[in-house]
Biopython code that builds the backbone (N, CA, C, O; Angstrom):
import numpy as np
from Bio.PDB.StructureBuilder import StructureBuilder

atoms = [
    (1, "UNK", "N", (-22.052, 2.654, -26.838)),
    (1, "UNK", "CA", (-20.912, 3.059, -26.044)),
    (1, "UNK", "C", (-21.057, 2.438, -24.647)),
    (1, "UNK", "O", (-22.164, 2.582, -24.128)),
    (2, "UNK", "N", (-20.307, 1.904, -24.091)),
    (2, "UNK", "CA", (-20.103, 1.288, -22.686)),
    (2, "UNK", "C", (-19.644, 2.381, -21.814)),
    (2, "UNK", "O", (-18.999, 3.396, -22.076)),
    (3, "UNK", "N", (-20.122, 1.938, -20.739)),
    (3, "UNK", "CA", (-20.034, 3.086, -19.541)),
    (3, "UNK", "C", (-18.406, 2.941, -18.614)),
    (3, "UNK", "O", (-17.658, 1.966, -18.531)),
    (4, "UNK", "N", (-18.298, 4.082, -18.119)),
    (4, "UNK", "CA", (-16.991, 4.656, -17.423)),
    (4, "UNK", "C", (-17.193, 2.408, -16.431)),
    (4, "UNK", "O", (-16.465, 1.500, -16.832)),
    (5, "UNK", "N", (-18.071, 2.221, -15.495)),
    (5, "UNK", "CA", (-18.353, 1.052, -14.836)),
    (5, "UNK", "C", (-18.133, 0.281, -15.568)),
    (5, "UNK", "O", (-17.097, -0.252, -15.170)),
    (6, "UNK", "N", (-18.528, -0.296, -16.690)),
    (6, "UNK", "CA", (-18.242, -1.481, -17.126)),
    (6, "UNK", "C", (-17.077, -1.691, -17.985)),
    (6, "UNK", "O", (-16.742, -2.687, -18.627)),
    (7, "UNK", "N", (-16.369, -0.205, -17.821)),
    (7, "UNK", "CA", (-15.049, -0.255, -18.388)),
    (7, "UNK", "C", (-14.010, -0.583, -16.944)),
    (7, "UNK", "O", (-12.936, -1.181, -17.013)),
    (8, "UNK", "N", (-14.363, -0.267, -16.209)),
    (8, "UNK", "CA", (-13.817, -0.161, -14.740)),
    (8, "UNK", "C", (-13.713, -2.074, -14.624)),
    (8, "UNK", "O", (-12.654, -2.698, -14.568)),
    (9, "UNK", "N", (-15.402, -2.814, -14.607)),
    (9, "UNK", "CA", (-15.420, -3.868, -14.512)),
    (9, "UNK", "C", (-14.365, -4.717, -15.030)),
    (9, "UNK", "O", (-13.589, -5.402, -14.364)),
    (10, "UNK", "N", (-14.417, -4.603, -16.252)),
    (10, "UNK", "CA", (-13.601, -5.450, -17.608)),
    (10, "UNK", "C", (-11.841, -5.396, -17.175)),
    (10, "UNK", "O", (-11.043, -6.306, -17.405)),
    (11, "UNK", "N", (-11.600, -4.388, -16.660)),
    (11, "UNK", "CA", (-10.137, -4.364, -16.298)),
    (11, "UNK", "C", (-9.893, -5.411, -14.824)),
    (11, "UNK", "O", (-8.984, -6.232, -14.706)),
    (12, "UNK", "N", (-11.042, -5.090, -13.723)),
    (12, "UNK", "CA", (-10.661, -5.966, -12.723)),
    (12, "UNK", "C", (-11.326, -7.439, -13.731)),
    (12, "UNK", "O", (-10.471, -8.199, -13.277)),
    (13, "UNK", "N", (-11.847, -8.027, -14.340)),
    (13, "UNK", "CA", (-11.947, -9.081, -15.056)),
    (13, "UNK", "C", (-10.933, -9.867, -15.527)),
    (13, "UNK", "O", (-10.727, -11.075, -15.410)),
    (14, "UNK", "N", (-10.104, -8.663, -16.285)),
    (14, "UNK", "CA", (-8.719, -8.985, -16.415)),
    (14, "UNK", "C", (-7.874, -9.567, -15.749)),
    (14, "UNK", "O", (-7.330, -10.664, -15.875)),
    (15, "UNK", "N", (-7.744, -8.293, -14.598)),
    (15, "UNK", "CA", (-6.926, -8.992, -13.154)),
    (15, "UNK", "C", (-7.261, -10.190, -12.993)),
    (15, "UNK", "O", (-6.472, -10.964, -13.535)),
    (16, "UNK", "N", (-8.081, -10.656, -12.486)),
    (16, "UNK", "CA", (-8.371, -11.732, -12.162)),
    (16, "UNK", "C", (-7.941, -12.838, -13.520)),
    (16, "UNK", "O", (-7.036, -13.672, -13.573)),
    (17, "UNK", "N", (-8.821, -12.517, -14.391)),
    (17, "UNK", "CA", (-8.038, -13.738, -15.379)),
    (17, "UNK", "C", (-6.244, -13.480, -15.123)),
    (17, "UNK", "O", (-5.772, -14.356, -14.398)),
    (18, "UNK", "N", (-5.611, -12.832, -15.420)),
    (18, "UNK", "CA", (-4.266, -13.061, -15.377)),
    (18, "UNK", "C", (-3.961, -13.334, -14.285)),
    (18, "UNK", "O", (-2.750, -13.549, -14.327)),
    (19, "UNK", "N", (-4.457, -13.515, -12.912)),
    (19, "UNK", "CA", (-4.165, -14.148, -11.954)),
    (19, "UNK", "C", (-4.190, -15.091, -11.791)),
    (19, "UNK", "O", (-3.361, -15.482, -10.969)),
    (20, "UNK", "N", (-5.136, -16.173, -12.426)),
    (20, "UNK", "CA", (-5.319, -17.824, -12.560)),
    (20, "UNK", "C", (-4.384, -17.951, -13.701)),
    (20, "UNK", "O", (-3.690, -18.966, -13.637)),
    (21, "UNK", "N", (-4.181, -17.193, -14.723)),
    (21, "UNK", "CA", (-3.243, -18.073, -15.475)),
    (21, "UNK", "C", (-1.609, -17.767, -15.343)),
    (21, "UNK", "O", (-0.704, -18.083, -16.115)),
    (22, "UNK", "N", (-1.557, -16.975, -13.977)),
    (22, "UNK", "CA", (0.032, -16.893, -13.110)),
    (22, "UNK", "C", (0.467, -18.357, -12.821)),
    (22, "UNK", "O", (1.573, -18.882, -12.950)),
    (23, "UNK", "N", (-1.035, -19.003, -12.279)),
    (23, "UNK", "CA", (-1.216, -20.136, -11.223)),
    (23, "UNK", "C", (-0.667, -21.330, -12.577)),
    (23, "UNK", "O", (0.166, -22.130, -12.149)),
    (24, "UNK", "N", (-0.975, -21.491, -13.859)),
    (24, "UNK", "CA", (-0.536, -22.640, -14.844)),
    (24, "UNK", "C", (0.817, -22.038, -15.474)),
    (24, "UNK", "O", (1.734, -22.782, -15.822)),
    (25, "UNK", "N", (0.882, -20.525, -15.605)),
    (25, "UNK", "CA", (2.245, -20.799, -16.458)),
    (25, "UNK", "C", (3.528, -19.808, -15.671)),
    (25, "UNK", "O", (4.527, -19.435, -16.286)),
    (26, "UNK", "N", (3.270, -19.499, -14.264)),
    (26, "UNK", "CA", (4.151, -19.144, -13.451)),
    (26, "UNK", "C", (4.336, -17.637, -13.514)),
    (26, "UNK", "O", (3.734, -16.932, -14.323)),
    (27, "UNK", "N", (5.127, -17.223, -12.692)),
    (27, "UNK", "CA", (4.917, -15.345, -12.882)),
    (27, "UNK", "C", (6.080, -14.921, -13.264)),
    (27, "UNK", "O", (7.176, -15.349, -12.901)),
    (28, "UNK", "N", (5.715, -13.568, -14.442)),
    (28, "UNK", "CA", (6.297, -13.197, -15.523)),
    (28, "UNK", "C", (7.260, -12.165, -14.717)),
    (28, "UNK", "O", (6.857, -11.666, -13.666)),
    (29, "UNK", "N", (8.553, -11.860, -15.243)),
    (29, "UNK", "CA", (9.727, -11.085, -14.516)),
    (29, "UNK", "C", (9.346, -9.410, -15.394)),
    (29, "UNK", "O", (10.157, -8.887, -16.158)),
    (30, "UNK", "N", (8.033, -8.831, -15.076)),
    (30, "UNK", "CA", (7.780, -8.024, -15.191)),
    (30, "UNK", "C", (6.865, -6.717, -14.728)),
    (30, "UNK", "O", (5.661, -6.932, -14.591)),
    (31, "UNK", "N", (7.230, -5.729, -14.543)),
    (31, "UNK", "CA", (6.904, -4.561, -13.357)),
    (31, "UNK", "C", (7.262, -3.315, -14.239)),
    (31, "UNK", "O", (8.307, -3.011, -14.814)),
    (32, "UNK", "N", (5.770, -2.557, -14.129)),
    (32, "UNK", "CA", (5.429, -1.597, -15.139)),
    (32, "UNK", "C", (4.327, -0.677, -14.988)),
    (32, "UNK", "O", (3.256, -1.225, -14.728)),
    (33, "UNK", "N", (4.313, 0.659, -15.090)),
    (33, "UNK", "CA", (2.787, 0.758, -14.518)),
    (33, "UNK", "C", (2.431, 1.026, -15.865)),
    (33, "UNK", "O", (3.094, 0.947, -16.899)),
    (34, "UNK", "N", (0.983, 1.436, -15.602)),
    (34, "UNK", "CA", (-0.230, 0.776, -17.252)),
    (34, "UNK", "C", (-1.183, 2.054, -16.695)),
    (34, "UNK", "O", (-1.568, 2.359, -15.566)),
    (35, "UNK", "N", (-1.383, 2.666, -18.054)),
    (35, "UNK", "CA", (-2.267, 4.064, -18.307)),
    (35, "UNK", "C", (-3.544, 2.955, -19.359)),
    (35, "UNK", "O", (-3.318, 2.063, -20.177)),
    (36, "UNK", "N", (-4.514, 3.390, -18.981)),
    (36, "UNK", "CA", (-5.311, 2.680, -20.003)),
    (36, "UNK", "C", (-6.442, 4.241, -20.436)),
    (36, "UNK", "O", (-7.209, 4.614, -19.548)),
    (37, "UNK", "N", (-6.433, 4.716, -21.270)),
    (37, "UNK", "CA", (-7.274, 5.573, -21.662)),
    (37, "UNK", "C", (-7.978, 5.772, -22.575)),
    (37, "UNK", "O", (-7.629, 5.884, -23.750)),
    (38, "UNK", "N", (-9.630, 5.875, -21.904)),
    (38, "UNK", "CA", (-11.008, 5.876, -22.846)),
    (38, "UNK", "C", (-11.448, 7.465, -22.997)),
    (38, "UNK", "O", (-11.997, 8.281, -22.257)),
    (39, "UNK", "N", (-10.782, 7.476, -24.699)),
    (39, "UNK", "CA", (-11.278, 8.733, -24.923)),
    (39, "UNK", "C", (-12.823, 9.244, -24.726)),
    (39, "UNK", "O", (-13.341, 10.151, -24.075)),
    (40, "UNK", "N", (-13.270, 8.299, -25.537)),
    (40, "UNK", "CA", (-15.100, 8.376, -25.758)),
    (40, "UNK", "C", (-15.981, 8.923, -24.324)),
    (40, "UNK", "O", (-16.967, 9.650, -24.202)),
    (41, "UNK", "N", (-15.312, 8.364, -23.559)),
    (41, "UNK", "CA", (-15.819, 8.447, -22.241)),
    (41, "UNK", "C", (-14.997, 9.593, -21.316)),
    (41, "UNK", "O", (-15.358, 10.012, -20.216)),
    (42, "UNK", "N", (-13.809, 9.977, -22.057)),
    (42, "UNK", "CA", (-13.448, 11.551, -21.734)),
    (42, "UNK", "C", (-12.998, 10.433, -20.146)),
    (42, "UNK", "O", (-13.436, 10.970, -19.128)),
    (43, "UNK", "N", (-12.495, 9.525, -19.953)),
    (43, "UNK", "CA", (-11.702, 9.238, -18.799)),
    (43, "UNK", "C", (-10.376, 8.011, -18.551)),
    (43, "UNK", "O", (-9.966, 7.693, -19.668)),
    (44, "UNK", "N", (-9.997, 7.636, -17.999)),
    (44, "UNK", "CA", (-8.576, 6.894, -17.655)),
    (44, "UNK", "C", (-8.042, 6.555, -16.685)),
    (44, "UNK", "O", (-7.585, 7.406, -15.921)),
    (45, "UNK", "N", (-7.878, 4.522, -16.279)),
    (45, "UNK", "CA", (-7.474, 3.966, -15.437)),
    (45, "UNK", "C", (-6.358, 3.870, -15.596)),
    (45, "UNK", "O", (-5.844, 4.027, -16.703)),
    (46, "UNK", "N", (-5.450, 3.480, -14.124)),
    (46, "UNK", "CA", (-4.146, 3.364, -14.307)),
    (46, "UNK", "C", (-3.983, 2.045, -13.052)),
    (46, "UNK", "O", (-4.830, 1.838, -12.183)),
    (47, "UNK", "N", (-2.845, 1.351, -13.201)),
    (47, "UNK", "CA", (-2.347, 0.258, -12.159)),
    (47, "UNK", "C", (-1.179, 0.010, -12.950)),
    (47, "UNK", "O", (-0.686, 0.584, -13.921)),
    (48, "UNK", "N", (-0.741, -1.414, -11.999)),
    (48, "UNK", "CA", (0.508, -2.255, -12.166)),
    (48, "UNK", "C", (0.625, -3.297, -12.732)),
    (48, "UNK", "O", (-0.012, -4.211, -12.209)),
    (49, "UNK", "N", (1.329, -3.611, -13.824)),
    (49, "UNK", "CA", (1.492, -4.856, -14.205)),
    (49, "UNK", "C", (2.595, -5.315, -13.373)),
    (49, "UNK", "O", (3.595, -4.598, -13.401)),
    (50, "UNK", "N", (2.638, -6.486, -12.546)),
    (50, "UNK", "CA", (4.275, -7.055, -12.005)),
    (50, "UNK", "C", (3.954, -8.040, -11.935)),
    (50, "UNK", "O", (2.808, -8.258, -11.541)),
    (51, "UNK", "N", (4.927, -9.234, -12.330)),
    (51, "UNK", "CA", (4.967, -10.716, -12.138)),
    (51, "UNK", "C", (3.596, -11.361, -12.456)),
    (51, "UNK", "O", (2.877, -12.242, -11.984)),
    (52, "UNK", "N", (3.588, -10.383, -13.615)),
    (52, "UNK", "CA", (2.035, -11.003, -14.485)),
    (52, "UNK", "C", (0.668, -11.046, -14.319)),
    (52, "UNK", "O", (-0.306, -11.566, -14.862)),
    (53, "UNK", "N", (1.028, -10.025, -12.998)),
    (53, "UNK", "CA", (-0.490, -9.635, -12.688)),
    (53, "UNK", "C", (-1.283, -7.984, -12.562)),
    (53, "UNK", "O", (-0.651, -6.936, -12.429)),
    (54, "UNK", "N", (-2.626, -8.087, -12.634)),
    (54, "UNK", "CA", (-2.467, -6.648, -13.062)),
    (54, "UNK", "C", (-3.235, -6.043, -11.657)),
    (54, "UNK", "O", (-4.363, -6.421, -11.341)),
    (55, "UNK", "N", (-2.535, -5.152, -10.945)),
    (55, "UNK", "CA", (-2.799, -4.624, -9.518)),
    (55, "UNK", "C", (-3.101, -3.211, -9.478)),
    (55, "UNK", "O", (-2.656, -2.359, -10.247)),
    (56, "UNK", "N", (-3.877, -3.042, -8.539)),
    (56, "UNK", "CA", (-3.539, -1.639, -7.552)),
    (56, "UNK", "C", (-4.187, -0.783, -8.526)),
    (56, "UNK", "O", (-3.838, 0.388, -8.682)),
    (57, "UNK", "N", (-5.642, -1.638, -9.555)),
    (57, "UNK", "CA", (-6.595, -0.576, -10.701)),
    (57, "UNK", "C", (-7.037, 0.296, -9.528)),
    (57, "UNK", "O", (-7.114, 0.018, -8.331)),
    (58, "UNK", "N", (-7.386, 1.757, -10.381)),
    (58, "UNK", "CA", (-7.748, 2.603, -9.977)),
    (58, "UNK", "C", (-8.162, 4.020, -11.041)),
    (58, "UNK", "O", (-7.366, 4.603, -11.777)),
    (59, "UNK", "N", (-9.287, 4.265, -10.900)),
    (59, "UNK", "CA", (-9.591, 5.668, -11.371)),
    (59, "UNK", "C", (-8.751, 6.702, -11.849)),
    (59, "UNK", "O", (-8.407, 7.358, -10.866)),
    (60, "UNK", "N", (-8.158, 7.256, -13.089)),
    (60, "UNK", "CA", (-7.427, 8.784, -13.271)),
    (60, "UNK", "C", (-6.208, 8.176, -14.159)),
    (60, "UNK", "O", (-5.811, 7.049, -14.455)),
    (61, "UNK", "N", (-5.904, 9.238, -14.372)),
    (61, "UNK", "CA", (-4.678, 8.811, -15.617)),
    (61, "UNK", "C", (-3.186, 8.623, -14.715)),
    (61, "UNK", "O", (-2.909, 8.698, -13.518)),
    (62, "UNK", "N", (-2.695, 8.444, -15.501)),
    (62, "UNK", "CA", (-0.849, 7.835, -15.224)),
    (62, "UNK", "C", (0.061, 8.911, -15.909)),
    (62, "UNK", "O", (1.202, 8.510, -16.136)),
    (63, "UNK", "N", (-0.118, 9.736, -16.149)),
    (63, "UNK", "CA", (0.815, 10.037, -17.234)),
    (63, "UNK", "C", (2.405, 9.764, -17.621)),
    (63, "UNK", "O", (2.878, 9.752, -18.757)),
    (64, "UNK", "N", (3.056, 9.563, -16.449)),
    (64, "UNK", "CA", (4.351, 8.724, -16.296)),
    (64, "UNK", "C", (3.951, 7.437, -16.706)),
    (64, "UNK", "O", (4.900, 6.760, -17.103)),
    (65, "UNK", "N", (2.910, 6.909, -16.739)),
    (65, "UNK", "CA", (3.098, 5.203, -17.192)),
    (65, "UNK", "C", (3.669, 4.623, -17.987)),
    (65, "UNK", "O", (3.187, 4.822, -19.102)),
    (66, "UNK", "N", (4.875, 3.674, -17.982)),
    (66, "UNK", "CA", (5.251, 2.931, -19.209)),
    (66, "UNK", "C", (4.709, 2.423, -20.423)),
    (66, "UNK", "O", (5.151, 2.200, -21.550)),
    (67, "UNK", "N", (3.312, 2.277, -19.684)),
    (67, "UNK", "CA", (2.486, 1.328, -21.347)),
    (67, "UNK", "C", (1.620, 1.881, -20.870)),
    (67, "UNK", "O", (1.192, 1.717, -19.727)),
    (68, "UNK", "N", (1.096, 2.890, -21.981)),
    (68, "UNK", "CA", (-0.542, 3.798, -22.263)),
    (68, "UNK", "C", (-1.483, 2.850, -23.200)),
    (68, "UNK", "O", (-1.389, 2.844, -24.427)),
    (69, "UNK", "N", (-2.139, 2.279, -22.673)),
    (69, "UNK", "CA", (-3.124, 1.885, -24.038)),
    (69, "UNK", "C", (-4.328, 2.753, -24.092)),
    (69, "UNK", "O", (-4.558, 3.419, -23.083)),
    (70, "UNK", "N", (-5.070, 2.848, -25.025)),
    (70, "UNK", "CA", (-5.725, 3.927, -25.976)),
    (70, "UNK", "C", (-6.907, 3.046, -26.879)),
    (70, "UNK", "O", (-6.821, 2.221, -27.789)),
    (71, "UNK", "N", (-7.722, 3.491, -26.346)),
    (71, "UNK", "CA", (-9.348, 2.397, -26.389)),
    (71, "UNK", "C", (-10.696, 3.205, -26.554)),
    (71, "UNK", "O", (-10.704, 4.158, -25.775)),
    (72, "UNK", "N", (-11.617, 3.138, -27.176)),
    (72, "UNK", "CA", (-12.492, 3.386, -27.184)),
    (72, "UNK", "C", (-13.303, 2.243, -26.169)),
    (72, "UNK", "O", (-12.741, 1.163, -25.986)),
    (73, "UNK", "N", (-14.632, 2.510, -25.519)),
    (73, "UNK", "CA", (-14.707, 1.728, -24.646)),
    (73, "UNK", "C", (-15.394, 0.921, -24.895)),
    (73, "UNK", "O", (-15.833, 0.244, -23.966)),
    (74, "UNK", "N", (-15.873, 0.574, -26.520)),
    (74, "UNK", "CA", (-16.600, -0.874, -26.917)),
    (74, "UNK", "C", (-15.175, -1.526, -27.106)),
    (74, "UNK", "O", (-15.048, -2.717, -26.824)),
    (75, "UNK", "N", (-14.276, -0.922, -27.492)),
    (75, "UNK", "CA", (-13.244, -1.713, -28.398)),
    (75, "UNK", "C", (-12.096, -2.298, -26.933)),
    (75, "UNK", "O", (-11.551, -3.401, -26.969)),
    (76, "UNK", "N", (-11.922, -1.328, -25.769)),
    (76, "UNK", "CA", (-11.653, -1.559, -24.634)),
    (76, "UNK", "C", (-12.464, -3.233, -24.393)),
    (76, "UNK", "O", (-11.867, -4.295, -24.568)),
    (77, "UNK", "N", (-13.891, -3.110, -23.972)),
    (77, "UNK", "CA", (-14.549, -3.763, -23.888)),
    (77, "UNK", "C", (-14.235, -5.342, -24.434)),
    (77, "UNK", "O", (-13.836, -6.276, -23.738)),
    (78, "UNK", "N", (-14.506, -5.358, -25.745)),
    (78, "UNK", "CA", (-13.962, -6.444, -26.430)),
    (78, "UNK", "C", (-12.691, -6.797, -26.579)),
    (78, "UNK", "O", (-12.554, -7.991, -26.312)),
    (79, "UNK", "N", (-11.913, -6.387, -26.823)),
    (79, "UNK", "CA", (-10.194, -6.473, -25.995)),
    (79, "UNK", "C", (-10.369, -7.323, -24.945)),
    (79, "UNK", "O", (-10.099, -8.524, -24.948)),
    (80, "UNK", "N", (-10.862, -6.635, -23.971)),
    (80, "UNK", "CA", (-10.729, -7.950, -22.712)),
    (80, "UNK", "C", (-11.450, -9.018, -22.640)),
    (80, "UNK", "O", (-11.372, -9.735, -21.642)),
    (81, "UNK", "N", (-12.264, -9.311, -23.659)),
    (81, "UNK", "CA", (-13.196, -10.562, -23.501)),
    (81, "UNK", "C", (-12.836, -11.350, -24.914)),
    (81, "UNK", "O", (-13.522, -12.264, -25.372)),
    (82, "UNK", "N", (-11.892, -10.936, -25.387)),
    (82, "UNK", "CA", (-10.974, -12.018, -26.394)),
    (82, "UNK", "C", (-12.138, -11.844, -27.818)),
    (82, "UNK", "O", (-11.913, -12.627, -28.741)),
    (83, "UNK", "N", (-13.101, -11.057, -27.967)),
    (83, "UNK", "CA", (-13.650, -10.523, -29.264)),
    (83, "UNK", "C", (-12.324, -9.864, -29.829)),
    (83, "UNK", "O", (-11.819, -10.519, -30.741)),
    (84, "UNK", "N", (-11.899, -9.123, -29.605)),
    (84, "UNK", "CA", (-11.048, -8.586, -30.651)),
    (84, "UNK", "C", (-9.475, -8.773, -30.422)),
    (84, "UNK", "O", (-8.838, -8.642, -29.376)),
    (85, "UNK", "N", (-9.137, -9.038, -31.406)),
    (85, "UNK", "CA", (-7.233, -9.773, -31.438)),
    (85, "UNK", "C", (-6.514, -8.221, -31.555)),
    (85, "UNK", "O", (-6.649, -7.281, -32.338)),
    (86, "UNK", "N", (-5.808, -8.436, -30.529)),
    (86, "UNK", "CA", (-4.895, -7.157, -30.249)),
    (86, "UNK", "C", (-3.846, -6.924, -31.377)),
    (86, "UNK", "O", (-3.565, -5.733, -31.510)),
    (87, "UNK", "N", (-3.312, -7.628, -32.076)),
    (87, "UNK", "CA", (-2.599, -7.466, -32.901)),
    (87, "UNK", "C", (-3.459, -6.480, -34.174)),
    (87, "UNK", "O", (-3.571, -5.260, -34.292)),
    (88, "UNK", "N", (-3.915, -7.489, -34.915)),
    (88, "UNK", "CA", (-5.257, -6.666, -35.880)),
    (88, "UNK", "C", (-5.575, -5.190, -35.261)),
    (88, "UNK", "O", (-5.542, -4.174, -35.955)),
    (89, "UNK", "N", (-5.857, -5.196, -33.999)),
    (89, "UNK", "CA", (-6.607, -3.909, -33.884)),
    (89, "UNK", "C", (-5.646, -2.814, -33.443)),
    (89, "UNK", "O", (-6.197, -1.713, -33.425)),
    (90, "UNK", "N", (-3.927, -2.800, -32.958)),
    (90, "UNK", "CA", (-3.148, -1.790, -33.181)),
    (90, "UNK", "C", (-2.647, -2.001, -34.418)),
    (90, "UNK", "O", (-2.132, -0.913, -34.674)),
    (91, "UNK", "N", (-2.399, -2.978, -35.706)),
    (91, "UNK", "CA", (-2.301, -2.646, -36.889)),
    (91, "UNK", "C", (-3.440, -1.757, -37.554)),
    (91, "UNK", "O", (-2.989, -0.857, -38.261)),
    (92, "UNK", "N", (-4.862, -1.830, -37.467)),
    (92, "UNK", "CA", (-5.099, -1.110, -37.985)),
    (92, "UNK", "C", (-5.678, 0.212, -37.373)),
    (92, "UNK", "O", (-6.706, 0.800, -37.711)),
    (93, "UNK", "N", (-4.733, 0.557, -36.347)),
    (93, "UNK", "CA", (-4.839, 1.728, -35.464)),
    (93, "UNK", "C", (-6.900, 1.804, -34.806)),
    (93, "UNK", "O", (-7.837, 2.584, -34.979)),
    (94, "UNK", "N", (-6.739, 0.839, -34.250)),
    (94, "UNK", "CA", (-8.476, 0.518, -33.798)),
    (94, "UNK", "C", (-8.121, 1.099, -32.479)),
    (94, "UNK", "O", (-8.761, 2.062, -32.057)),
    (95, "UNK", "N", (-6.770, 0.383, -31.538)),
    (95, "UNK", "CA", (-6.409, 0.806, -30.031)),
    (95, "UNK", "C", (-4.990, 1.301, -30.485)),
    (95, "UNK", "O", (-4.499, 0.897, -31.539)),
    (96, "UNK", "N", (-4.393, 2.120, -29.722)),
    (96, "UNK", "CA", (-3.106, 2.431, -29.608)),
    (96, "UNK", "C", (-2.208, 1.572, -28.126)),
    (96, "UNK", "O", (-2.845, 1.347, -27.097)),
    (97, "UNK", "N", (-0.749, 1.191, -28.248)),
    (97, "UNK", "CA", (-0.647, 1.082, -26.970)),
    (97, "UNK", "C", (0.903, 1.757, -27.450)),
    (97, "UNK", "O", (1.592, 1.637, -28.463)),
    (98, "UNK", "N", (1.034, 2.463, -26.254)),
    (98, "UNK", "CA", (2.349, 2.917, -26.178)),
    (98, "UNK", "C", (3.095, 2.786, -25.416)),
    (98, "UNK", "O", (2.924, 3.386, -24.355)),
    (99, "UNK", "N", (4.403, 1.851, -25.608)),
    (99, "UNK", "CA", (5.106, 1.147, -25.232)),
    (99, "UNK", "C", (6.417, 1.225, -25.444)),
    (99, "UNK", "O", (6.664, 1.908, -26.438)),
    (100, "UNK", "N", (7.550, 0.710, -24.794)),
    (100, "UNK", "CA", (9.157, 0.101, -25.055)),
    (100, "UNK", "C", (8.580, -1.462, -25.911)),
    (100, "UNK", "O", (7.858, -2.340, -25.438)),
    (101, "UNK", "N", (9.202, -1.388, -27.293)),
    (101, "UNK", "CA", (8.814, -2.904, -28.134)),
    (101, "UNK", "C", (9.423, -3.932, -27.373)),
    (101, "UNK", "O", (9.378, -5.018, -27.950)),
    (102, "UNK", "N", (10.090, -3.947, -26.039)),
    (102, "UNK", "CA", (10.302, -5.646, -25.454)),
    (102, "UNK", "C", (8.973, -5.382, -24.693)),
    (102, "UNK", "O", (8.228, -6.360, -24.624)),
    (103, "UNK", "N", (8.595, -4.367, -24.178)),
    (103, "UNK", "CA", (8.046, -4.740, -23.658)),
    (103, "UNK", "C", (6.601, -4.814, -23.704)),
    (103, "UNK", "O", (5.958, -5.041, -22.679)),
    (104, "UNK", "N", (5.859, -4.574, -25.222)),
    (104, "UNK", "CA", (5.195, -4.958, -26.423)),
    (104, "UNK", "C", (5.205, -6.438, -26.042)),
    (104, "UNK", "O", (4.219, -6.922, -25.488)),
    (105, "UNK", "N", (6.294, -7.178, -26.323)),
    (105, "UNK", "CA", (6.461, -8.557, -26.577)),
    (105, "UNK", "C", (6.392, -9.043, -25.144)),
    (105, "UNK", "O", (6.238, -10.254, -25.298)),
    (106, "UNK", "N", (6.410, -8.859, -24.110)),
    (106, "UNK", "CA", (6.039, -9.230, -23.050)),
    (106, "UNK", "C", (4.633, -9.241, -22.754)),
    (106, "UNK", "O", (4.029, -10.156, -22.195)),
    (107, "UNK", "N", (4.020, -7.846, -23.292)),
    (107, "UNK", "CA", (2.275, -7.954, -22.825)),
    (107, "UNK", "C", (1.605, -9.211, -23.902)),
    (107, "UNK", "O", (0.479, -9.652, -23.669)),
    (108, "UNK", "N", (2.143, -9.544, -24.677)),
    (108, "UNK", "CA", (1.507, -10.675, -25.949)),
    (108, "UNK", "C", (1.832, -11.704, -24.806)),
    (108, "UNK", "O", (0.791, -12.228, -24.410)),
    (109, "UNK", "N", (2.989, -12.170, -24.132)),
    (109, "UNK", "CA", (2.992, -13.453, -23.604)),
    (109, "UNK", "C", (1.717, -13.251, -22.467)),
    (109, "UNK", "O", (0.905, -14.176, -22.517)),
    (110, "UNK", "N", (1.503, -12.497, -21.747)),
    (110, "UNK", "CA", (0.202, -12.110, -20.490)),
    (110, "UNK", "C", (-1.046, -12.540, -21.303)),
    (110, "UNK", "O", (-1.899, -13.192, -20.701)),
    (111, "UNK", "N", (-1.257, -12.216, -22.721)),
    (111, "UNK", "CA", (-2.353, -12.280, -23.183)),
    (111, "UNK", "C", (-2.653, -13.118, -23.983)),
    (111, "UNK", "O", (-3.796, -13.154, -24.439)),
]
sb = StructureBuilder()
sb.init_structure("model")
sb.init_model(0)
sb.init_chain("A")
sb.init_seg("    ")
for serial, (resi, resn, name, xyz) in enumerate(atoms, 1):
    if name == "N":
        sb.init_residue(resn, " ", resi, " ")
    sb.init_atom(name, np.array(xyz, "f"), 0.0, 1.0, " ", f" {name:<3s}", serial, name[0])
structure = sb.get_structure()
């Protein structure tokens, strides 16, 4: 099991990757806030996705958030380091993300 920190890490990891690849394929016409929650670890980050980047992480849940994703925090973990294909792993209910389906199809173009 990975810790509350290196689940914390992996998300600003993120940020940053989707910030260099704003810089090659331009910024996305999208603004949303993002619940990310690790049961295992009994905790939950929340920030902003806008114009394709992911901002303003921080400690505690969202519960208003538009897109909840739902992670265990190895599977969190590997998610962001391109081990595990997001598709495969909400088909076979590995992560949950809960979402509006455009805007499903918007987080696939970010990723």
């Amino acid at each position: 099991m990975a810790t509350v920190d290196e689940c914390r890490q992996a998300l600003h990891d993120l940020a940053a990757r989707l910030e260099r690849n704003a810089e090659t394929r331009g910024h996305l016409d999208f603004d949303r806030t993002l619940a990310c929650r690790v049961p295992d670890l009994e905790t939950a980050f929340h920030g902003r996705l806008a114009g394709g980047l992911l901002t303003d992480i921080a400690d505690g849940d969202d519960p208003k958030a538009k897109i909840a994703l739902i992670a265990s925090s190895d599977d969190l973990l590997a998610l962001i380091a391109g081990k595990l294909d997001i598709t495969r792993a909400i088909a076979s209910r590995q992560i949950q993300v809960k979402a509006n389906p455009f805007d499903l199809l918007k987080l696939r173009k970010l990723l």
